[in-house]
TIRO-2110 file (N, C-alpha, C; in Angstrom, 1 decimal):
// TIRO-2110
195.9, 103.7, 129.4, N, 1, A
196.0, 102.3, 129.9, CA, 1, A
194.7, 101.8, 130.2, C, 1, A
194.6, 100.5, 130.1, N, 2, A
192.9, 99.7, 129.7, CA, 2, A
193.1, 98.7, 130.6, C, 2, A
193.6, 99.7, 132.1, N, 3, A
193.5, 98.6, 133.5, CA, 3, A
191.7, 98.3, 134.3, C, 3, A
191.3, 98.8, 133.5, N, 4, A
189.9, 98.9, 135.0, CA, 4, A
189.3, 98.0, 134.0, C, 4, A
189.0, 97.1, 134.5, N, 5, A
187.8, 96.1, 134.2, CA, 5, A
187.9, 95.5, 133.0, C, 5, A
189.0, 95.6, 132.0, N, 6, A
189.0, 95.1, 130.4, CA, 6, A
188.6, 95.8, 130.0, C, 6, A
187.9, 97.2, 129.7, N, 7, A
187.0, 97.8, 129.2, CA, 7, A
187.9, 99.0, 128.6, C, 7, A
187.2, 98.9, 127.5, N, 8, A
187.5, 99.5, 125.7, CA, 8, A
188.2, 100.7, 125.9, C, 8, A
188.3, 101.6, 125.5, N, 9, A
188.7, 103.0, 125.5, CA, 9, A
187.9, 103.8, 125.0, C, 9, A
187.0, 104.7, 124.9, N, 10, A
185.9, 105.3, 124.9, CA, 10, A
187.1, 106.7, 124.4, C, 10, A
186.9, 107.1, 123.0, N, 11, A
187.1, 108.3, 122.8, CA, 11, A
186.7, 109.5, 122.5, C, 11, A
184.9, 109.1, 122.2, N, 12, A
184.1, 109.5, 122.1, CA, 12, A
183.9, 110.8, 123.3, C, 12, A
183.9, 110.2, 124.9, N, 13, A
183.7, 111.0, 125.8, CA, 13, A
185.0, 111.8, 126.3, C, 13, A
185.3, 112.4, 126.7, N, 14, A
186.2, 113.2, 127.1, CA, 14, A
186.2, 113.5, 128.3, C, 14, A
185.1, 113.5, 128.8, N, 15, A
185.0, 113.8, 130.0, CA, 15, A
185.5, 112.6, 131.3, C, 15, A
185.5, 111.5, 130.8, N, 16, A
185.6, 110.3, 131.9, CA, 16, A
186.8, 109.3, 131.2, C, 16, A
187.9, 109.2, 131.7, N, 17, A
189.2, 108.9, 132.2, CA, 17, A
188.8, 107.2, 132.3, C, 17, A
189.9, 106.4, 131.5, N, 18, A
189.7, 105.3, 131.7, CA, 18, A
189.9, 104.4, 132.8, C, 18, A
190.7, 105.1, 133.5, N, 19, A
191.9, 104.8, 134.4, CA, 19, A
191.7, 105.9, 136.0, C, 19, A
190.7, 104.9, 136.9, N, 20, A
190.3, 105.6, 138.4, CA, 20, A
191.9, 105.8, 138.7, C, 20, A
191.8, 106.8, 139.4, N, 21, A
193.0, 107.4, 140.9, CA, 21, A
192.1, 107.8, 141.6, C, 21, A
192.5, 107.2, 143.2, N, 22, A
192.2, 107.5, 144.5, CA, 22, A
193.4, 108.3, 145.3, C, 22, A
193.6, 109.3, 145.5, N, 23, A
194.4, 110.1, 146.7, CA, 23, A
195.7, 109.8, 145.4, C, 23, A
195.4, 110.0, 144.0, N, 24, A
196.8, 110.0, 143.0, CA, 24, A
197.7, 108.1, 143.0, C, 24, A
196.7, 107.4, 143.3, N, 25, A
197.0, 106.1, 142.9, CA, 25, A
195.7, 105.2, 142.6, C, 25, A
196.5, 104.5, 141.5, N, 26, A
195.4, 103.2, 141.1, CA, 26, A
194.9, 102.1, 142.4, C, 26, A
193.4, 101.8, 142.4, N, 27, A
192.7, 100.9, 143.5, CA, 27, A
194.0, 99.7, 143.8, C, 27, A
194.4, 99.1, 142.4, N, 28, A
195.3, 98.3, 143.3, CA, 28, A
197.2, 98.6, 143.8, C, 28, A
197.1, 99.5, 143.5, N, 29, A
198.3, 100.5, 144.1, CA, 29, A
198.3, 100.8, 145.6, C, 29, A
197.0, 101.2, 145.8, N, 30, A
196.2, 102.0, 146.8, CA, 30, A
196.4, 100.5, 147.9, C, 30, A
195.9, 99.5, 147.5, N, 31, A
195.7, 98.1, 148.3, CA, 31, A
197.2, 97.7, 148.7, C, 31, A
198.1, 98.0, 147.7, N, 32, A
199.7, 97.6, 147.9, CA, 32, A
199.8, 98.4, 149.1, C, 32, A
200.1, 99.9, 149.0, N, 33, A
200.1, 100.8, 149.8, CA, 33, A
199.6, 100.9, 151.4, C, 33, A
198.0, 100.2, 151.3, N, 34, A
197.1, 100.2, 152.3, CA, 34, A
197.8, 98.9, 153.3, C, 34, A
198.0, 98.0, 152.2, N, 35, A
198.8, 96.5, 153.3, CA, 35, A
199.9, 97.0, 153.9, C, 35, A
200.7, 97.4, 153.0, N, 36, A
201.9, 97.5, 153.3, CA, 36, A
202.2, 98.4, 154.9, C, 36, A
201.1, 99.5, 155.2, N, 37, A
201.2, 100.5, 156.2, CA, 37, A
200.7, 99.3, 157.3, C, 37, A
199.4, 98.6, 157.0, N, 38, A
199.2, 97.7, 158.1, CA, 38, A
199.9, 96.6, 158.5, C, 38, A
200.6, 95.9, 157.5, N, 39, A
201.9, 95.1, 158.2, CA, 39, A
203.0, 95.7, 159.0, C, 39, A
203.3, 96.8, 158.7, N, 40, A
204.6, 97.8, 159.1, CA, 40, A
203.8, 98.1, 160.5, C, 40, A
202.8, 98.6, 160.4, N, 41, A
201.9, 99.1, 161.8, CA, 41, A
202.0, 98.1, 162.4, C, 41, A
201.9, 96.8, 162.1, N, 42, A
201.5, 95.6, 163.4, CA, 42, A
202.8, 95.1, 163.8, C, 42, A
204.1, 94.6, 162.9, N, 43, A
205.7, 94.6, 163.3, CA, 43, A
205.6, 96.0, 164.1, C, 43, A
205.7, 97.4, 164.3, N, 44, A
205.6, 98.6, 164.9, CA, 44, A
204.8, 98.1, 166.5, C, 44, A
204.0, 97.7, 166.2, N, 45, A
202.9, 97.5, 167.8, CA, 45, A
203.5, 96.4, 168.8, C, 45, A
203.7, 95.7, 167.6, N, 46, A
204.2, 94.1, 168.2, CA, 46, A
205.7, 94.5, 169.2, C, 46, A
206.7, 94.9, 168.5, N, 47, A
207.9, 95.7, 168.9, CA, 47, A
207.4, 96.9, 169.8, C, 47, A
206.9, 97.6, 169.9, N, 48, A
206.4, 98.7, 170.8, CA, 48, A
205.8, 98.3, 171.7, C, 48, A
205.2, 97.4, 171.8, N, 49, A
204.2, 96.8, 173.1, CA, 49, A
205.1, 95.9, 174.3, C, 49, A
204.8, 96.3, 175.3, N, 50, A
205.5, 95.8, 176.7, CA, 50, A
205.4, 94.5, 176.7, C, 50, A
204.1, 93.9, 176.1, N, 51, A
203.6, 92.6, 176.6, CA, 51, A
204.1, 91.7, 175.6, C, 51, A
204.5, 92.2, 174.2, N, 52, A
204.9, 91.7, 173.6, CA, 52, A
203.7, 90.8, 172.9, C, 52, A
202.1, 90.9, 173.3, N, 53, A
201.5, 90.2, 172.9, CA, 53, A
200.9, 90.1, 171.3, C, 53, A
201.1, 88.8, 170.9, N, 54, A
200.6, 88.1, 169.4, CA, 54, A
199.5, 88.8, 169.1, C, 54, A
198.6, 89.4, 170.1, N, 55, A
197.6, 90.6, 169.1, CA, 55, A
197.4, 91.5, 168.4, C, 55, A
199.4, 92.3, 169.2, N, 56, A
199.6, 93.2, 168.1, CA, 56, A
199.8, 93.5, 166.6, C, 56, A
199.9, 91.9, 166.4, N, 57, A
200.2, 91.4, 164.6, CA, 57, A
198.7, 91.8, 163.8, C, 57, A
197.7, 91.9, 164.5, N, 58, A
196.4, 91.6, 163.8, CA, 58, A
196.3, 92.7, 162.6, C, 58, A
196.8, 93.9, 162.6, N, 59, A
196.7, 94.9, 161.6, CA, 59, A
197.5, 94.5, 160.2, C, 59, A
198.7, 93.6, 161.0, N, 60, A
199.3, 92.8, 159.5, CA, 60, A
198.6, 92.0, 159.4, C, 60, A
197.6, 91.1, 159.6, N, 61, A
196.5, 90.3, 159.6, CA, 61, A
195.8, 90.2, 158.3, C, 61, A
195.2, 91.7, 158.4, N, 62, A
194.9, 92.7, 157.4, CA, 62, A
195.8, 93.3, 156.6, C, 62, A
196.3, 93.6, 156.8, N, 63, A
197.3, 94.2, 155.6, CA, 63, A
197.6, 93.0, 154.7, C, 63, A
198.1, 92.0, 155.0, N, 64, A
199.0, 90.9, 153.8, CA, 64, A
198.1, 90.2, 152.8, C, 64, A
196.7, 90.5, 153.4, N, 65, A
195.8, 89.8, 151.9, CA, 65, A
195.4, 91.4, 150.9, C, 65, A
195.6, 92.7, 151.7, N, 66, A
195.2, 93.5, 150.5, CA, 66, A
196.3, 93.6, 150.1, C, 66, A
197.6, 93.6, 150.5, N, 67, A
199.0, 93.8, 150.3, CA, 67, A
199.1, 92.8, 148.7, C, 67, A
198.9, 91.1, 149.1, N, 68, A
198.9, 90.3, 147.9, CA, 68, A
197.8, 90.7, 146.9, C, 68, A
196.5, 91.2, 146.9, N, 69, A
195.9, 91.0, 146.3, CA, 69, A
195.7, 92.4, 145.5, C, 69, A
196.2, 93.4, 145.7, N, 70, A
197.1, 94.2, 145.1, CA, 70, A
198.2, 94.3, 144.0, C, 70, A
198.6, 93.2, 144.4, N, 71, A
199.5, 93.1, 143.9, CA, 71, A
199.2, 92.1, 142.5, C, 71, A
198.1, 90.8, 143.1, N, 72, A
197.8, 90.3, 141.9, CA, 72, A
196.9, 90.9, 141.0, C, 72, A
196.4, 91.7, 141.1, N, 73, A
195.6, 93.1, 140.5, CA, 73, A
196.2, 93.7, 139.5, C, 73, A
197.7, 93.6, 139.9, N, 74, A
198.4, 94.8, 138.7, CA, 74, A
199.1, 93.7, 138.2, C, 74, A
199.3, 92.2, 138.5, N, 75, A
199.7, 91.4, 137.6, CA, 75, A
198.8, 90.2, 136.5, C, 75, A
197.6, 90.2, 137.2, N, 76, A
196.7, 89.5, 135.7, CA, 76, A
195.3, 90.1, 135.9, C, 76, A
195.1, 90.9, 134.6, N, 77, A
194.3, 91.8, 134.5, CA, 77, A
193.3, 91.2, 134.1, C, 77, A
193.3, 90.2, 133.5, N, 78, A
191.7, 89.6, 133.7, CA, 78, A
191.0, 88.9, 134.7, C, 78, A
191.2, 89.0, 135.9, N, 79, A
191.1, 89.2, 137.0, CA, 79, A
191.1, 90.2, 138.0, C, 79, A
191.6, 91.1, 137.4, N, 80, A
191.7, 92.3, 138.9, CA, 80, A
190.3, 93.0, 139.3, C, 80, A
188.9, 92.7, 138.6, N, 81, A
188.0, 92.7, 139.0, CA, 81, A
187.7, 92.0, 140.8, C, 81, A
188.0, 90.8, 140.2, N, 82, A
187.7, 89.7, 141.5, CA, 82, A
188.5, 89.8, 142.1, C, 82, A
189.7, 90.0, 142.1, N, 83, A
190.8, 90.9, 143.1, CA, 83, A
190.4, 92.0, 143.7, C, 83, A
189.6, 92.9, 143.4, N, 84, A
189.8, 94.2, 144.3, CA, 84, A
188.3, 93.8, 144.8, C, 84, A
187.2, 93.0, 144.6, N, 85, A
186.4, 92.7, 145.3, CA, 85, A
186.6, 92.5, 146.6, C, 85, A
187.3, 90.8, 146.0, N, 86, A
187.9, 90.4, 147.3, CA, 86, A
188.9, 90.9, 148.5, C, 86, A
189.7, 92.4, 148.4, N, 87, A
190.0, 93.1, 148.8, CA, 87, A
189.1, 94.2, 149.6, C, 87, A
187.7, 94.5, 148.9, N, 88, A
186.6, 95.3, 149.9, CA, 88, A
186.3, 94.5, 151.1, C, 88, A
186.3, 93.4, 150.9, N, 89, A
185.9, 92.5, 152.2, CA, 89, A
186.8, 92.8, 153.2, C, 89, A
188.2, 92.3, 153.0, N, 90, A
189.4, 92.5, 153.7, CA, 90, A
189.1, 93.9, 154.8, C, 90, A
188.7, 94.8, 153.3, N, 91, A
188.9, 96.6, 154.1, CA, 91, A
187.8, 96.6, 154.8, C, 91, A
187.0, 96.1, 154.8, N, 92, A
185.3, 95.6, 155.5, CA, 92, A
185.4, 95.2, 156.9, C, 92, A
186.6, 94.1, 156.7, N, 93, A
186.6, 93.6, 158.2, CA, 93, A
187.8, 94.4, 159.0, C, 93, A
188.3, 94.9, 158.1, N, 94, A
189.3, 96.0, 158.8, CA, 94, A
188.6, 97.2, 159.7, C, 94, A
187.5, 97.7, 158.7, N, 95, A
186.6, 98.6, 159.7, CA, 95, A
185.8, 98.4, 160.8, C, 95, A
185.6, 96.6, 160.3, N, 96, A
185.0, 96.3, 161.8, CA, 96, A
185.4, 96.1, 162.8, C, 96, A
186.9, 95.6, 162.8, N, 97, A
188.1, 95.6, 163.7, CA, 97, A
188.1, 96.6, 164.1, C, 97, A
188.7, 97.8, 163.5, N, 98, A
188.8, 99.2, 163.8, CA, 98, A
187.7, 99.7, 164.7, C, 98, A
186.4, 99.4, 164.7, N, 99, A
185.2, 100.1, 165.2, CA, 99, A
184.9, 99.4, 166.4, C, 99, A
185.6, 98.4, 167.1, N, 100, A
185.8, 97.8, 168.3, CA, 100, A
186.6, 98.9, 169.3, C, 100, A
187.0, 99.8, 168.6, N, 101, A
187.8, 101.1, 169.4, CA, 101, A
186.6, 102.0, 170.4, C, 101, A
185.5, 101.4, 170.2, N, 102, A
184.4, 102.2, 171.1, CA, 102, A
184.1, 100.8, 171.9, C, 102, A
184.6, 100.2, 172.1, N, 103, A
184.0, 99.3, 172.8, CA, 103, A
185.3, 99.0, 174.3, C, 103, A
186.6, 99.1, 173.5, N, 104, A
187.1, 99.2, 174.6, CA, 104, A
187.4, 100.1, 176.0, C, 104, A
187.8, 99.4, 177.0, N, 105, A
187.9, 99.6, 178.0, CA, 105, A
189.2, 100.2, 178.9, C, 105, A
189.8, 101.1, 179.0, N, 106, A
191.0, 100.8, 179.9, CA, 106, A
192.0, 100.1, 179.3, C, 106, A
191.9, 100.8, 178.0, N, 107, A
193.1, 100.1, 176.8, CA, 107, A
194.3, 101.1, 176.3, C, 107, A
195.2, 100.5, 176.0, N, 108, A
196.7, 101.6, 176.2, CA, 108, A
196.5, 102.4, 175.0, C, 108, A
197.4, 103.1, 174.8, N, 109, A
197.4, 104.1, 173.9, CA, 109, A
197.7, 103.1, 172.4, C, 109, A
198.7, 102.5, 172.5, N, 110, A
198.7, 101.7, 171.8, CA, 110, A
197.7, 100.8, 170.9, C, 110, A
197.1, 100.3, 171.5, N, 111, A
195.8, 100.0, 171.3, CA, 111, A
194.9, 100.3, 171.0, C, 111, A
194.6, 101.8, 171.3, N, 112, A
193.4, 102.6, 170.7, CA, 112, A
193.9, 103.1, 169.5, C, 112, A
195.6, 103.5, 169.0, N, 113, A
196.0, 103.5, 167.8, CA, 113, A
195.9, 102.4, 166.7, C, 113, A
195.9, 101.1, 167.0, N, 114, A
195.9, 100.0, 166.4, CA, 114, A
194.5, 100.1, 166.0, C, 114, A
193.7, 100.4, 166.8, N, 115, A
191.9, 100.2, 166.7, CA, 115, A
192.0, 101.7, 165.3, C, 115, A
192.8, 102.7, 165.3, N, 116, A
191.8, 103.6, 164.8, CA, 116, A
192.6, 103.9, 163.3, C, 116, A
193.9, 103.3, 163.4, N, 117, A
194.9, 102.5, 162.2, CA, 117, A
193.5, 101.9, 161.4, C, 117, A
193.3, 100.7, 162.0, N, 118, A
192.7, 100.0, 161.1, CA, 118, A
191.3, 100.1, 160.4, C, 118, A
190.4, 101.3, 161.2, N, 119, A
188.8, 101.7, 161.3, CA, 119, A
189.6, 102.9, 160.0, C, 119, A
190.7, 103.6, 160.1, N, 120, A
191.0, 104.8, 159.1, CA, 120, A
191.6, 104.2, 157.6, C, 120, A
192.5, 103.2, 157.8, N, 121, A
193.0, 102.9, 156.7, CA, 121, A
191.6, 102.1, 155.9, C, 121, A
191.0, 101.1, 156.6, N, 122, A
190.0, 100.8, 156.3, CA, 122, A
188.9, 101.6, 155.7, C, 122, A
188.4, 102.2, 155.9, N, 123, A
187.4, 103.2, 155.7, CA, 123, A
188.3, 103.9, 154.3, C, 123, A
189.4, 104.7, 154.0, N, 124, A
189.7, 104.9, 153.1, CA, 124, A
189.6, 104.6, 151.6, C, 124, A
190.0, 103.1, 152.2, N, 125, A
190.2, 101.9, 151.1, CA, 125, A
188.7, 101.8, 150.7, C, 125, A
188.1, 101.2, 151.7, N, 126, A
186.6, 101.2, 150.8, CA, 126, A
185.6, 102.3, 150.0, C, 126, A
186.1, 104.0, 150.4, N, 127, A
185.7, 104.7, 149.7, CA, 127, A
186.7, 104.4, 148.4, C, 127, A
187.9, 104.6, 148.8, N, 128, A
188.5, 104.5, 147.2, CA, 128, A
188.1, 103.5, 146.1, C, 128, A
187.8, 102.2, 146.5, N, 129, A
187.2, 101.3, 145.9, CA, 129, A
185.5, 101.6, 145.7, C, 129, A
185.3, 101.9, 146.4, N, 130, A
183.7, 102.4, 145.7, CA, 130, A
183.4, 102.7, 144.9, C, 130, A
184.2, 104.4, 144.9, N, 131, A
184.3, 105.2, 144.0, CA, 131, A
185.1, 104.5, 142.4, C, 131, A
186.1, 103.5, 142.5, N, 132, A
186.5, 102.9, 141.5, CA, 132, A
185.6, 102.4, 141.2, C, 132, A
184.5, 101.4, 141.8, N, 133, A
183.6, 101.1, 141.1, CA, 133, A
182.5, 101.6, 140.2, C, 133, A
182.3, 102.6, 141.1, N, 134, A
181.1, 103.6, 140.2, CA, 134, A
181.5, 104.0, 139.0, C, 134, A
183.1, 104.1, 139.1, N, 135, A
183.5, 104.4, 137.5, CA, 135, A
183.4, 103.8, 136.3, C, 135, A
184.1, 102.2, 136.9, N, 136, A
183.6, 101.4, 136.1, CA, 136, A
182.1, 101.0, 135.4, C, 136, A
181.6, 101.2, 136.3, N, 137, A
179.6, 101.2, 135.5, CA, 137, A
179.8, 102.3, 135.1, C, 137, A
180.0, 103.1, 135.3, N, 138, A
179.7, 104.7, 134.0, CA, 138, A
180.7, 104.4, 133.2, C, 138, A
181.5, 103.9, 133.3, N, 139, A
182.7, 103.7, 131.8, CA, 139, A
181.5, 102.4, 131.5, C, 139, A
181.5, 101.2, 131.6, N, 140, A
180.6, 100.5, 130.7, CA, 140, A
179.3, 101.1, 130.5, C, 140, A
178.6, 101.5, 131.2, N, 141, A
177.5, 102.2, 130.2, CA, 141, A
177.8, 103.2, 129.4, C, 141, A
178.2, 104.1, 129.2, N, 142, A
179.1, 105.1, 128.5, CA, 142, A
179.5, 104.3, 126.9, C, 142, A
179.7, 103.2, 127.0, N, 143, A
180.4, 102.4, 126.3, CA, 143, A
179.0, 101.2, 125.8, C, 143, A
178.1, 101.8, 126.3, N, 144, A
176.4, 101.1, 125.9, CA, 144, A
176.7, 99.4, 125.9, C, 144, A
177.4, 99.3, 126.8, N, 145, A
177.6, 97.5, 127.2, CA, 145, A
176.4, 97.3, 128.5, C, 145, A
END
């Protein structure tokens, strides 16, 4: 399958796979998957939290644009370039969310899980997309484009 970037099939090399997996799924599988835990985690906080307070949503915040953009990834492929870009951002701001977990104060358990949800899932995502990246430049150079 000739999902990653438009790019040719190379059967010259044997050694390099046209098609990245991260943790046994495709980058935009991975983004379905990644939203999907952070939406479910913030309905989870929002319902679990005493206060009931609107901040608990913020992890679906994050989740529903890599969730969508995931999704538009595996539906028009000449695009899923600028799809999972614009999903490293998303996982970007997710880890900076997440890395506010050192800053708090006298914050419930709850809370420091939301913080470390979102610094973990985040952080994941962006290795996995990195590493998709790097593939892609060795598959096009490989491919002397």
């Amino acid at each position: 399958m000739n999902d990653n970037y438009n790019i040719k099939p190379n059967h010259s090399r044997k050694n390099m796979s046209n098609e990245f997996r991260f943790l046994g799924q495709t980058i935009p599988n991975l983004a379905i998957i990644s939203g999907s835990f952070l939406i479910l985690w913030g309905l989870i906080s929002f319902f679990a939290s005493d206060s009931g307070s609107f901040t608990a949503f913020i992890p679906s915040f994050f989740g529903a644009p890599l969730l969508i953009l995931g999704y538009l990834s595996n539906r028009d492929e000449s695009k899923k370039h600028h799809y999972m870009h614009a999903s490293m951002v998303f996982a970007l701001f997710s880890v900076f969310g997440g890395l506010r977990i050192f800053q708090l104060e006298d914050a419930s358990n709850l809370t420091l899980a939301s913080h470390l949800v979102l610094l973990l899932v985040g952080i994941i995502f962006m290795i996995g997309g990195i590493l998709s990246f790097r593939h892609a430049r060795k598959l096009r150079e490989s491919l002397g484009e």
